[in-house]
N, C-alpha and C positions, 0 to 999 in steps of 0.2 A: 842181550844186554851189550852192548856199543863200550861201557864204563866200569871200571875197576874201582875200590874198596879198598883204600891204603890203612893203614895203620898207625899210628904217630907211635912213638913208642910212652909216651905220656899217655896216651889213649888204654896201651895194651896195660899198663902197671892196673889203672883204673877198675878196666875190667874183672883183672884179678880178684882184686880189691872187692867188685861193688856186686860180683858173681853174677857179671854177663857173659856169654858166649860167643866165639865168635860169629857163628851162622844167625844168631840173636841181631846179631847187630847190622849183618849183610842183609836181613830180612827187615830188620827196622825201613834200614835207607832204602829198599828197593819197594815197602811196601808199603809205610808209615805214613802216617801224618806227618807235614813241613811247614812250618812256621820260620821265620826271620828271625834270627841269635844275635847278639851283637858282635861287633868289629864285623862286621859282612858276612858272618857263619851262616849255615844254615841248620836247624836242628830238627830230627825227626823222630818219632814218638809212635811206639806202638806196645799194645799188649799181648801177653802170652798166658796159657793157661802154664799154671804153677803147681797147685796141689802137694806142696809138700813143706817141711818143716826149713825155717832159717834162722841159725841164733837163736832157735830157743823157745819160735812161734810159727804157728800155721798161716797159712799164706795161700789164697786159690789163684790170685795171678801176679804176675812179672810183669812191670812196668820199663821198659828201654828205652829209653831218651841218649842219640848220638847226636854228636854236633860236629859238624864238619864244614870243611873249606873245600872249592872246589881246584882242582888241580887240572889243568885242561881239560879235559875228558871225564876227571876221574873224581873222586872224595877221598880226602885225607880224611877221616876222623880224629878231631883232634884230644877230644875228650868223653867220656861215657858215664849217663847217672842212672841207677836202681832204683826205682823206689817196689816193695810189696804191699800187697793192702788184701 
């Protein structure tokens, strides 16, 4: 890998928040599905087996959706969403 995985610090609060990980998200971008974000972002999307309880409900997988900008080389991630199902 040529490219590094930045962080925005908007991105890391998110995370926190929306109970991704970091390697979650190094593994989204490097493995994920990429689609077109708006303002020129890029967003990428992948699933994870889950199997466990969140808030109160069961859950078999983890959805990761990062959106990021490219920084020469590199991906800022600028913001991060969860969804389980």
């Amino acid at each position: 890998m040529k490219w590094a995985v930045i962080f925005h610090p908007h991105a890391q609060m998110r995370m926190r928040e929306r109970g991704a990980e970091e390697d979650e998200v190094r593994a989204t971008i490097e493995q994920g599905e990429q689609f077109p974000a708006t303002y020129g972002r890029t967003g990428f999307r992948r699933n994870f087996s889950f199997g466990r309880h969140r808030r109160g409900s069961f859950y078999e997988t983890k959805q990761v959706e990062a959106y990021a900008e490219p920084q020469g080389e590199d991906w800022l991630v600028v913001t991060v969403v969860t969804r389980f199902f």
